[in-house]
N, CA, C and O of each residue as an XYZ file, in Angstrom:
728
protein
N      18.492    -43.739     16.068
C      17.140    -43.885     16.544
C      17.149    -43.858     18.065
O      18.049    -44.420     18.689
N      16.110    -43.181     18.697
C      15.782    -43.681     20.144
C      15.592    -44.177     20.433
O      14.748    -44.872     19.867
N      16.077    -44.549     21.707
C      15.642    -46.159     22.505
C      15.423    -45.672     24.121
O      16.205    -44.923     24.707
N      14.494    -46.113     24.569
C      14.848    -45.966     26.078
C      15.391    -47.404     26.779
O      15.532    -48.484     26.206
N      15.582    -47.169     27.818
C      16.310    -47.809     28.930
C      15.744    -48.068     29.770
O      15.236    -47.140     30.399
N      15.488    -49.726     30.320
C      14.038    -49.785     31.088
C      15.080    -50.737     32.394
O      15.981    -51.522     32.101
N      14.690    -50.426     33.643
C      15.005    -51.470     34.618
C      14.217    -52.474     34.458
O      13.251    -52.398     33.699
N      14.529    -53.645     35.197
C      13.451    -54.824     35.368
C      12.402    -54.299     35.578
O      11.541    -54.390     34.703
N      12.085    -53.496     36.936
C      10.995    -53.127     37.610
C      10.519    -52.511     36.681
O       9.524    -53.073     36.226
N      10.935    -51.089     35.918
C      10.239    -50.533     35.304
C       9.415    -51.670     33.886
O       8.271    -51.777     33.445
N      10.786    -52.352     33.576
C       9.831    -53.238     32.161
C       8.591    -54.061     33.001
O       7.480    -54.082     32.471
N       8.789    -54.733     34.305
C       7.433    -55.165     34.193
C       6.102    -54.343     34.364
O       5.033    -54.451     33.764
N       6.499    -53.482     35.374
C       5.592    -52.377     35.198
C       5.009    -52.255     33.898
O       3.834    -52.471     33.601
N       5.855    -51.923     33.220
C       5.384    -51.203     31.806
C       4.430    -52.755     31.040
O       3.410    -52.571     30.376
N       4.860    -53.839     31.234
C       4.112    -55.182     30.202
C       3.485    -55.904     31.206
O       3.374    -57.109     30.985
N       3.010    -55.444     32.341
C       1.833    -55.703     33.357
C       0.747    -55.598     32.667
O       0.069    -56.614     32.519
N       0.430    -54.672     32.229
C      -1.151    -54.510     31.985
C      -0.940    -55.498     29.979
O      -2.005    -55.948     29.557
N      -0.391    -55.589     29.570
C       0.174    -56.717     28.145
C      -0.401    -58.543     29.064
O      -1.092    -59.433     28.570
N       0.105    -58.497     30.166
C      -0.493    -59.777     30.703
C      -1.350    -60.003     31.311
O      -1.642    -61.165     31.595
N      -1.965    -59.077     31.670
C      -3.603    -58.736     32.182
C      -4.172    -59.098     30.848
O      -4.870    -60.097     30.674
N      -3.851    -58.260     29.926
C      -4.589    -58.287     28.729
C      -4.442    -59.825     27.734
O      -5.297    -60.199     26.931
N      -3.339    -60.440     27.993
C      -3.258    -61.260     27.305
C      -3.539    -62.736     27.766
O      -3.364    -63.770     27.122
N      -4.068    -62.558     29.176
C      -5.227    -63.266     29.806
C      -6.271    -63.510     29.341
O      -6.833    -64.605     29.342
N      -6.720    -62.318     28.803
C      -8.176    -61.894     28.705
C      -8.757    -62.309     27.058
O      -9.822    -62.713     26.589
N      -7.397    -61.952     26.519
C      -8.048    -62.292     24.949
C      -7.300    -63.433     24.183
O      -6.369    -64.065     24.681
N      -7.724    -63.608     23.104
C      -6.952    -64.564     22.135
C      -5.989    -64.155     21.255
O      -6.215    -63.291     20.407
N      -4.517    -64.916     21.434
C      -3.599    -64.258     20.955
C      -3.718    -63.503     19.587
O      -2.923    -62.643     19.207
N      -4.707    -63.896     18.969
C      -5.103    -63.359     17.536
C      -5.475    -61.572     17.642
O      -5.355    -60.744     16.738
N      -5.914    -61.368     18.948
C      -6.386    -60.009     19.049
C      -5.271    -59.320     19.352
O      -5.338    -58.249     18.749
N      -4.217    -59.394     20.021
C      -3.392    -59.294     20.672
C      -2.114    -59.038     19.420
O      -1.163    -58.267     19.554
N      -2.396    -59.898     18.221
C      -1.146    -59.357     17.691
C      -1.632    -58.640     16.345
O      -1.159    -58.723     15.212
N      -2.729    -57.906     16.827
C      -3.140    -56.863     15.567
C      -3.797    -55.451     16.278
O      -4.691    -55.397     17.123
N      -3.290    -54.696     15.850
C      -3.960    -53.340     15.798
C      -4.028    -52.740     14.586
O      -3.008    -52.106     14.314
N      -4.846    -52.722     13.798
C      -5.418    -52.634     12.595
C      -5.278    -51.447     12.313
O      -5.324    -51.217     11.104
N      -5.026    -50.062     13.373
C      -5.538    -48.890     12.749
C      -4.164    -48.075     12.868
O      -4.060    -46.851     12.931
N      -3.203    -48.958     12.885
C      -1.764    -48.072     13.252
C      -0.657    -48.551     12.253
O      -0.165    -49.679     12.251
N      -0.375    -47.646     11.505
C       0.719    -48.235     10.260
C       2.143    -48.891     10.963
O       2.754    -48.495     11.956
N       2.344    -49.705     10.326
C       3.976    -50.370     11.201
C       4.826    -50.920     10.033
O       4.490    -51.533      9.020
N       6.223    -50.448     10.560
C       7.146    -50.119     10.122
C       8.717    -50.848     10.783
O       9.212    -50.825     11.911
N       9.055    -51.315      9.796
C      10.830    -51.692     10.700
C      11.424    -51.758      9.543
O      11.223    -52.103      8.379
N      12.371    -51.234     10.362
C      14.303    -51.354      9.458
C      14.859    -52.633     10.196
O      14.974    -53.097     11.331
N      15.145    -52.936      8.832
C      15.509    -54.537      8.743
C      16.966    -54.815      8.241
O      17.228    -54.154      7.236
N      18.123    -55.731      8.739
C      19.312    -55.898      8.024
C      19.457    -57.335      8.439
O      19.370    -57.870      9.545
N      19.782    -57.961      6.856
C      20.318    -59.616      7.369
C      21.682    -59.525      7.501
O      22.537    -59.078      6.737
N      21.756    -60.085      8.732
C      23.481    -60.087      9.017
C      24.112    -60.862      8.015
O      25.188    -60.358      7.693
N      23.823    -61.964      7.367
C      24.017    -62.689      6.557
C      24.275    -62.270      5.348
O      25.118    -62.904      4.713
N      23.816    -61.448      4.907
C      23.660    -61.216      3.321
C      24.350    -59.463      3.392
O      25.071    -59.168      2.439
N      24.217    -58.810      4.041
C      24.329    -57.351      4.065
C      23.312    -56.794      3.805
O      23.519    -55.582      3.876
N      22.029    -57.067      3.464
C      21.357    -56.287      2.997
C      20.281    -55.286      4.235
O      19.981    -55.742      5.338
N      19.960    -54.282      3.876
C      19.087    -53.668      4.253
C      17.546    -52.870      4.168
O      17.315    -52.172      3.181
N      16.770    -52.979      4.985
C      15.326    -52.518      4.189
C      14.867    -51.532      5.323
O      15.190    -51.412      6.505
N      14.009    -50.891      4.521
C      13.149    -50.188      5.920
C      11.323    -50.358      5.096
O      11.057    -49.923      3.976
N      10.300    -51.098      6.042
C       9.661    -51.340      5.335
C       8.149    -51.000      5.825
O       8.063    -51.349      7.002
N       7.304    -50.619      5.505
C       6.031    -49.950      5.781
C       5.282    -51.107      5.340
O       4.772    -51.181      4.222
N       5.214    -52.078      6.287
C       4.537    -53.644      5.795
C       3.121    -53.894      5.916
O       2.501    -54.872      5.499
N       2.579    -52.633      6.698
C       0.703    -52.533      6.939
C       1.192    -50.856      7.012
O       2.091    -50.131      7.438
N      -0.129    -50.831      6.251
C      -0.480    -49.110      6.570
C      -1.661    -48.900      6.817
O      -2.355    -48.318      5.984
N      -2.299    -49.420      8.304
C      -3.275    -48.680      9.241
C      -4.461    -49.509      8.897
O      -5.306    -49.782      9.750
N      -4.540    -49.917      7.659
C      -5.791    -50.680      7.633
C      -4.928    -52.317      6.426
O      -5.045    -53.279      7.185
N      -4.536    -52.621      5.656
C      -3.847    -53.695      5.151
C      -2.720    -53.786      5.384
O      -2.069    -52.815      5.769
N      -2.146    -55.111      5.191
C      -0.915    -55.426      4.853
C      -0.407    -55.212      3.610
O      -1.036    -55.523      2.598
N       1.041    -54.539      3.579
C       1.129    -53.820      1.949
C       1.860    -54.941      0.712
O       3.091    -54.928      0.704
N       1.553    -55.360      0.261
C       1.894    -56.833     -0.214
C       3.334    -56.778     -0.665
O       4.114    -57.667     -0.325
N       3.674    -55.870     -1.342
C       5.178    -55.272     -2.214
C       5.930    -55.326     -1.070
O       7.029    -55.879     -1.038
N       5.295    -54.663      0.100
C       6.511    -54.631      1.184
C       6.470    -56.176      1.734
O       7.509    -56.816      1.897
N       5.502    -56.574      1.936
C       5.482    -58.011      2.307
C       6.520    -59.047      1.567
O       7.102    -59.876      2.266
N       6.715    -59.005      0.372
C       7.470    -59.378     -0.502
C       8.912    -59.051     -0.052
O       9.602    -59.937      0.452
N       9.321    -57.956     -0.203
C      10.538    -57.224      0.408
C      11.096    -57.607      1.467
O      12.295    -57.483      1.717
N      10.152    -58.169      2.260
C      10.538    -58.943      3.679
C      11.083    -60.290      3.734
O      12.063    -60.842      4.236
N       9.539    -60.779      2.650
C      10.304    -62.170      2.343
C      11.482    -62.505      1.744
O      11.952    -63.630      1.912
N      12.114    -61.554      0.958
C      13.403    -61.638      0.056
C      14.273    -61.383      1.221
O      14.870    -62.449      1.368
N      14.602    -60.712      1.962
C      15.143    -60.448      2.897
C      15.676    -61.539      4.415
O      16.639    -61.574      5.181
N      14.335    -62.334      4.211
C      14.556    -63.322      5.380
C      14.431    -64.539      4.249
O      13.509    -65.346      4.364
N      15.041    -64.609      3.548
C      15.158    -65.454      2.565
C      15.852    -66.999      2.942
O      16.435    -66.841      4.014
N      15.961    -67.978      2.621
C      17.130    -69.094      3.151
C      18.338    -68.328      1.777
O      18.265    -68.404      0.550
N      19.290    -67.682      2.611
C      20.463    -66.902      1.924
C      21.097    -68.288      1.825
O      21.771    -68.281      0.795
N      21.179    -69.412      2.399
C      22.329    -70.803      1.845
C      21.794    -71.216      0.159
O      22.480    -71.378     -0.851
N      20.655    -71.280      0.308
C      19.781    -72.090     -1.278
C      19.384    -70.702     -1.922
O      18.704    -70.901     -2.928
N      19.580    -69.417     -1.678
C      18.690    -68.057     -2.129
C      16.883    -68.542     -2.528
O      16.255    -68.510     -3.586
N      16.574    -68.889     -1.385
C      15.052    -69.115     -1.847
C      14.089    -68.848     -1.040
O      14.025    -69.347      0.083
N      12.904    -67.729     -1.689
C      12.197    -67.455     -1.123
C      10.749    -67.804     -0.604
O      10.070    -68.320     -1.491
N      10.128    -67.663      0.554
C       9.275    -68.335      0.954
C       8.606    -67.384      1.636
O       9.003    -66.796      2.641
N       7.033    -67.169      0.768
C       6.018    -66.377      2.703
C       6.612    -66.254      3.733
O       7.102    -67.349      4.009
N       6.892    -65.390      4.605
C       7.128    -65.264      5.824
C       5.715    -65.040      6.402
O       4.977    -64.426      5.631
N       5.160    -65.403      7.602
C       4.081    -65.394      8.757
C       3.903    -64.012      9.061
O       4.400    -63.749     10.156
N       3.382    -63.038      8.502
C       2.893    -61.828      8.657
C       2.711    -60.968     10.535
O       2.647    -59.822     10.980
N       2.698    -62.105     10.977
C       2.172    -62.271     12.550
C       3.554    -62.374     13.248
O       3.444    -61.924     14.388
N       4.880    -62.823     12.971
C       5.582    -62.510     13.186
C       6.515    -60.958     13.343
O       7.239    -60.738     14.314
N       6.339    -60.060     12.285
C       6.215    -58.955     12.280
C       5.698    -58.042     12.788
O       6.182    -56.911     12.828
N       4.521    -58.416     13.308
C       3.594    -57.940     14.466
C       4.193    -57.890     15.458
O       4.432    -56.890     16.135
N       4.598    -59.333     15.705
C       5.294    -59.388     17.332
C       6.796    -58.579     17.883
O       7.274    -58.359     18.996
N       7.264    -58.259     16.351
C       8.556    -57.816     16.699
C       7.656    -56.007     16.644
O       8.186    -55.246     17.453
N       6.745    -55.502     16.024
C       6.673    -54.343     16.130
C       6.023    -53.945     17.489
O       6.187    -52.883     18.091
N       5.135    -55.170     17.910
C       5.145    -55.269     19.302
C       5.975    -55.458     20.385
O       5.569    -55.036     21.468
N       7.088    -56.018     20.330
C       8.133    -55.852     21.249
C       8.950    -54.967     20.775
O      10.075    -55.346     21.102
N       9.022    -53.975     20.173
C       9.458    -52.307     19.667
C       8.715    -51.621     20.473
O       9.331    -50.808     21.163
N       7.722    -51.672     20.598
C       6.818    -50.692     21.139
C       6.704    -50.719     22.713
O       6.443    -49.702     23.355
N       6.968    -52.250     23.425
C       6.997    -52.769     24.975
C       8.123    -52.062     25.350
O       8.448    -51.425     26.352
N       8.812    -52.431     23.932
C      10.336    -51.629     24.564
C      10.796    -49.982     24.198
O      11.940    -49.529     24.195
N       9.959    -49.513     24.003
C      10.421    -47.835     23.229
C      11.172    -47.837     22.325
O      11.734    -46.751     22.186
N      11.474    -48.656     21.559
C      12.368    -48.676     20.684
C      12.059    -48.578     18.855
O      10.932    -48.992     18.583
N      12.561    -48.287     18.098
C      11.991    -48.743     16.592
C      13.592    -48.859     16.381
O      14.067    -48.034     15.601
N      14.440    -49.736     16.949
C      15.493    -49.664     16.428
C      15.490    -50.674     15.548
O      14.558    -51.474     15.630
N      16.402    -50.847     14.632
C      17.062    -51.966     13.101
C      16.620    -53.309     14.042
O      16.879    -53.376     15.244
N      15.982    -54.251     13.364
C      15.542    -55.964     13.822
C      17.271    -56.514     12.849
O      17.499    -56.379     11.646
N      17.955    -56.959     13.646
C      19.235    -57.669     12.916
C      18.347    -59.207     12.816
O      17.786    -59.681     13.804
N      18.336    -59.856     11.486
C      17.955    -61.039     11.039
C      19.181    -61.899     11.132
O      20.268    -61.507     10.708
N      18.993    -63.140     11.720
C      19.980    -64.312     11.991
C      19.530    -65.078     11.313
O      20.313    -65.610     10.526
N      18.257    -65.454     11.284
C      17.659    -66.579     10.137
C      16.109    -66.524     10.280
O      15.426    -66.427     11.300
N      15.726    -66.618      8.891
C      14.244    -66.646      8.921
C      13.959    -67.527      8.235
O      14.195    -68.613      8.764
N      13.314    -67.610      6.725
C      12.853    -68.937      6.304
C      14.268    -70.148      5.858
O      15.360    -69.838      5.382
N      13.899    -71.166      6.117
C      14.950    -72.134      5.951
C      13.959    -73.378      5.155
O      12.820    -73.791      5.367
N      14.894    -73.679      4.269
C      14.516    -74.471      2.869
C      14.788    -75.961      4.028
O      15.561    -75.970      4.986
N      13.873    -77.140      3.550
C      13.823    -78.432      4.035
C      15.661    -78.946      3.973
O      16.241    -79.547      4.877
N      16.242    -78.523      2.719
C      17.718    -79.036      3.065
C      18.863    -78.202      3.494
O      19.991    -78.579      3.811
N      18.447    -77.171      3.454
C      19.245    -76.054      4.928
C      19.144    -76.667      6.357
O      19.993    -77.035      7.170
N      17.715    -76.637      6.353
C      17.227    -77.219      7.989
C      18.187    -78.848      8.516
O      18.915    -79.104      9.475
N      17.809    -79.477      7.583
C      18.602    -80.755      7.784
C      20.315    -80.521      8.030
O      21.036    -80.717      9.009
N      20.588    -79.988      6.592
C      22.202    -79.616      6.998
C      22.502    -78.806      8.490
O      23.445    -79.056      9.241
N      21.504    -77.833      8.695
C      22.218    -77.436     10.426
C      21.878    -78.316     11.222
O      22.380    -78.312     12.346
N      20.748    -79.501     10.778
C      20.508    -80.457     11.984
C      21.467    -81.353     11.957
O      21.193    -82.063     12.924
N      22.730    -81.915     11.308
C      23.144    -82.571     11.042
C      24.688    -82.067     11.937
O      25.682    -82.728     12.238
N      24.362    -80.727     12.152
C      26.289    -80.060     12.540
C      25.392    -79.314     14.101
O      25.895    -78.292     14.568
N      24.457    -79.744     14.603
C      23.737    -78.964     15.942
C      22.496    -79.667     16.451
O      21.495    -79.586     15.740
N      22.438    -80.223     17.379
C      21.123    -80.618     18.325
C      20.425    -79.587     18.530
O      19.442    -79.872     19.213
N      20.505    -78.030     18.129
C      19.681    -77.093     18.916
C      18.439    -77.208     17.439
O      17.409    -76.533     17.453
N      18.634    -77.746     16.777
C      18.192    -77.358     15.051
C      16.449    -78.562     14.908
O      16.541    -79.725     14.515
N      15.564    -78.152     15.168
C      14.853    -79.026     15.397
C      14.232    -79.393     13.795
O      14.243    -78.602     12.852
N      13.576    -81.124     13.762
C      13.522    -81.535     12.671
C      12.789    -80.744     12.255
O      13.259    -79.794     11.630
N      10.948    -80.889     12.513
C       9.814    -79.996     12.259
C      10.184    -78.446     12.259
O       9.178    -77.801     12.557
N      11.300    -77.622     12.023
C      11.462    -76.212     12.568
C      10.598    -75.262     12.019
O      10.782    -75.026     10.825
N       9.638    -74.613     12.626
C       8.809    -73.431     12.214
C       9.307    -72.390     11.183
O       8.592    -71.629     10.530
N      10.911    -72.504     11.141
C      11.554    -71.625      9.895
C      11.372    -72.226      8.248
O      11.502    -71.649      7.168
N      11.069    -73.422      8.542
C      10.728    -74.089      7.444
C       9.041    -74.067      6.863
O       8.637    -74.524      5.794
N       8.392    -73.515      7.733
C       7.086    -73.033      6.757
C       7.147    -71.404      6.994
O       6.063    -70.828      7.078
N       8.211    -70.725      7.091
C       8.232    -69.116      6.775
C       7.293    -68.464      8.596
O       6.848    -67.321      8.697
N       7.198    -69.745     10.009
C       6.835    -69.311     10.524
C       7.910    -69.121     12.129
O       7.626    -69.336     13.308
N       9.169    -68.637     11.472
C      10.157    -68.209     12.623
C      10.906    -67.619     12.456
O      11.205    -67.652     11.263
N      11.652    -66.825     13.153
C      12.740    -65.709     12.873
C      13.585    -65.720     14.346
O      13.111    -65.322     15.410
N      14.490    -66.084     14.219
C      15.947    -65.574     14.908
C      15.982    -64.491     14.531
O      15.761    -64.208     13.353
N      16.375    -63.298     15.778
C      16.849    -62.059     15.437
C      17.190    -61.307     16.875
O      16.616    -61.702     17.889
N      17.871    -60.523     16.919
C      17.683    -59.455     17.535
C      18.037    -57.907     17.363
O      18.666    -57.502     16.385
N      17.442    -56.807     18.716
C      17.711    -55.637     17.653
C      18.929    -55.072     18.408
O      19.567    -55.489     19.375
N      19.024    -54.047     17.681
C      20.404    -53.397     17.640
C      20.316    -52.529     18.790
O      19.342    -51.825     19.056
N      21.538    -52.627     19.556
C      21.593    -52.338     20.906
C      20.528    -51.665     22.288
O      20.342    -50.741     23.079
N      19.927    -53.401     21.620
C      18.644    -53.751     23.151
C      19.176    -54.700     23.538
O      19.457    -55.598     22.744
N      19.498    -54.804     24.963
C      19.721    -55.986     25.962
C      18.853    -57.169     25.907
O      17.796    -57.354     26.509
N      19.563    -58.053     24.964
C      18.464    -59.108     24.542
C      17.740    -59.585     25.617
O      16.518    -59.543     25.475
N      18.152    -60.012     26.616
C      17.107    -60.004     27.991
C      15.723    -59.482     27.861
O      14.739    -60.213     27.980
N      15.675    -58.550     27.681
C      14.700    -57.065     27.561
C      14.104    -58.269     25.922
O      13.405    -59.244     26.201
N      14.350    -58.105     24.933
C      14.196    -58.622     23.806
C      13.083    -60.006     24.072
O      11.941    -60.166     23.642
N      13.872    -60.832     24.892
C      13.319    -61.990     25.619
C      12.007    -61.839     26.220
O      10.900    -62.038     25.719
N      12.311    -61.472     27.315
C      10.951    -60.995     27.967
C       9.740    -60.052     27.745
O       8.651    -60.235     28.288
N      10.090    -58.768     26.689
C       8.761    -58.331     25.685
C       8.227    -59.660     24.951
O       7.011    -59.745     25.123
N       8.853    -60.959     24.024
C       8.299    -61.546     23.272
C       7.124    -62.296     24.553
O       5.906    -62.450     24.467
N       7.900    -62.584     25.483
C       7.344    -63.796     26.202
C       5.692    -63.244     26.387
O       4.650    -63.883     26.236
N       5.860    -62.087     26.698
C       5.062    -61.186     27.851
C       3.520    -60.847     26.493
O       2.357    -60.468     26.626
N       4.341    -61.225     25.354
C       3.113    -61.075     24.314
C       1.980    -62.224     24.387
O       0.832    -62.087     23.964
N       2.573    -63.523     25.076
C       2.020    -65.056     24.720
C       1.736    -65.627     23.438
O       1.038    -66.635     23.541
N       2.104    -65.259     22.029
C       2.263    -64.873     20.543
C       2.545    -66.453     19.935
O       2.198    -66.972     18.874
N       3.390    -67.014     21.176
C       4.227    -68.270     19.799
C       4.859    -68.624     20.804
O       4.629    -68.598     22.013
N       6.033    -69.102     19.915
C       7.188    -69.729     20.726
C       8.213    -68.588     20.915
O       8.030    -67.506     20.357
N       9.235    -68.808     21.656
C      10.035    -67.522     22.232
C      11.487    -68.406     22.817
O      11.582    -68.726     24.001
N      12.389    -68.676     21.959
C      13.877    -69.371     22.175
C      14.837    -68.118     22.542
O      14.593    -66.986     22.124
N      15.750    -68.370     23.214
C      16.302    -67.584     24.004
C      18.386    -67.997     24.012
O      19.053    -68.649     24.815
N      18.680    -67.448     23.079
C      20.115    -68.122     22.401
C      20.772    -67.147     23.047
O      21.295    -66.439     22.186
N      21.129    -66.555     24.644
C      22.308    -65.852     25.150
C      23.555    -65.622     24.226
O      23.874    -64.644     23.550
N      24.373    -67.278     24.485
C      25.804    -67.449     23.816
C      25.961    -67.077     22.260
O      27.023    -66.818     21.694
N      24.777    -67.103     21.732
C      24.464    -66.905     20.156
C      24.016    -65.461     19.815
O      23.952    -64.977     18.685
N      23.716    -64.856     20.992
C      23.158    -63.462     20.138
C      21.962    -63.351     20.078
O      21.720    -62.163     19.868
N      20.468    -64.300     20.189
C      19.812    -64.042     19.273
C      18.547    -64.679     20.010
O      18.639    -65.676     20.726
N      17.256    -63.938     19.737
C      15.830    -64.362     19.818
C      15.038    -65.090     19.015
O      14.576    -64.813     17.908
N      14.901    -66.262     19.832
C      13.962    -67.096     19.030
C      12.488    -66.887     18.610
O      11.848    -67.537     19.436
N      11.604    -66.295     17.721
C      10.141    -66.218     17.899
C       9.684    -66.722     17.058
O      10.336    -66.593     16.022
N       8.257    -67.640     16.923
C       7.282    -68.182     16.133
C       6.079    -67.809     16.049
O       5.682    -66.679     16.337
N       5.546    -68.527     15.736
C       3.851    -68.168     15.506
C       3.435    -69.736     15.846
O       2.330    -70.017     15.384
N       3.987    -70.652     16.448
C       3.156    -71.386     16.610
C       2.586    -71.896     18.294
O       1.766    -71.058     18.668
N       2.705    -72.532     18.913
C       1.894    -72.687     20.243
C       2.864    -71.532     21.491
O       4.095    -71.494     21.505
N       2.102    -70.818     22.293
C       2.689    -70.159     23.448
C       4.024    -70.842     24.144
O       3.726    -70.713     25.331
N       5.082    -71.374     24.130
C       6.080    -71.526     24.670
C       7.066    -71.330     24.990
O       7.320    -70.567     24.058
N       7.997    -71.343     25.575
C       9.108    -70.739     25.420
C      10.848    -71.787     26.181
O      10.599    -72.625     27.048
N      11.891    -71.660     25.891
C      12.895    -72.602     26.361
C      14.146    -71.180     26.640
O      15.273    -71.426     27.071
C-alpha cells in the first residue's frame, strides 16, 4: 500500500485547517462523513488474525462488518466479545487520511473483559481501573510502517477522545471518551 512521508512542517500544514475546524465544531461532526465508504485492513498482533473491512458504506454502518471488527478486537486472554465504539474507527480512518496512508491498523488491544483489565492492573501502573477498553471504547494500536509520532499527532489534532502515547511499547492510545491526551 501507499503511504506518503510527511515532515513536521509539512504534517502541520496539512492538519492546520483539522484545528481550525475542530474549533469550530463538535467533535461529533468531526468524526463522521457520512457520504464516503471507509475501509481498513486490520491484524491482531495477538491472535494472527487478519481482516480487511468495509465497516460504513457511504451512508450506514455495515453491521456484519461491524461484528467482524468486534471479533477481532476481541479480549483474545478470556476470547470474549464486546461492541467496539464505532467512533473509534472513524478516528483511525481519520488519521489514515491526515496521514495519506490506508496502511494495515496493527491491534495491541481493544476490548478488555473486567478480569483481564484487573489482571494487567495488578502486573502495571500504566493499566487504569475505569479503562475505556472495558466498555469496547479504546484501542491500542498502531499502523504499519508510520512513524508513530506522526500516528500521535493526527489522533491529537482530531480532538476525538483520549490519545495515550506508549513510545517504549509500540503503540497508540485512542478513546472516545473526553479530549485528552498523556
Amino acid at each position: 500500500m501507499s503511504q506518503h512521508v510527511f515532515s513536521r512542517r509539512q504534517f502541520l500544514a496539512l492538519t492546520g485547517g483539522t484545528l481550525v475546524t475542530a474549533s469550530m465544531f463538535p467533535t461529533t461532526v468531526l468524526a463522521s462523513y457520512p457520504d464516503k465508504p471507509r475501509t481498513l485492513a486490520m491484524n491482531n498482533l495477538h491472535t494472527g488474525e487478519s481482516l480487511e473491512a468495509c465497516y460504513f458504506d457511504g451512508v450506514n454502518y455495515v453491521s456484519d462488518e461491524m461484528a467482524r471488527i468486534n471479533q477481532i478486537c476481541r479480549d483474545f486472554r478470556r476470547n470474549e466479545v464486546h461492541p467496539m465504539d464505532r467512533a473509534l474507527f472513524d478516528q483511525i480512518s481519520q488519521i489514515q487520511s491526515l496521514l495519506g496512508t490506508q496502511t494495515e491498523v496493527q491491534i495491541i488491544s481493544g476490548y478488555r473483559s473486567p478480569a483481564t483489565n484487573e489482571a494487567l492492573r495488578s502486573k502495571s501502573s500504566g493499566v487504569a481501573k475505569k479503562s475505556y477498553h472495558m466498555l469496547g471504547k479504546a484501542l491500542d494500536f498502531r499502523l504499519d510502517g508510520v512513524k508513530l509520532s506522526h500516528v500521535r499527532e493526527a489522533a491529537i489534532s482530531l480532538k476525538a477522545g483520549g490519545v495515550g502515547y506508549y513510545a517504549k511499547s509500540d503503540f497508540v492510545h485512542i478513546d472516545t471518551g473526553p479530549a485528552r491526551q498523556w
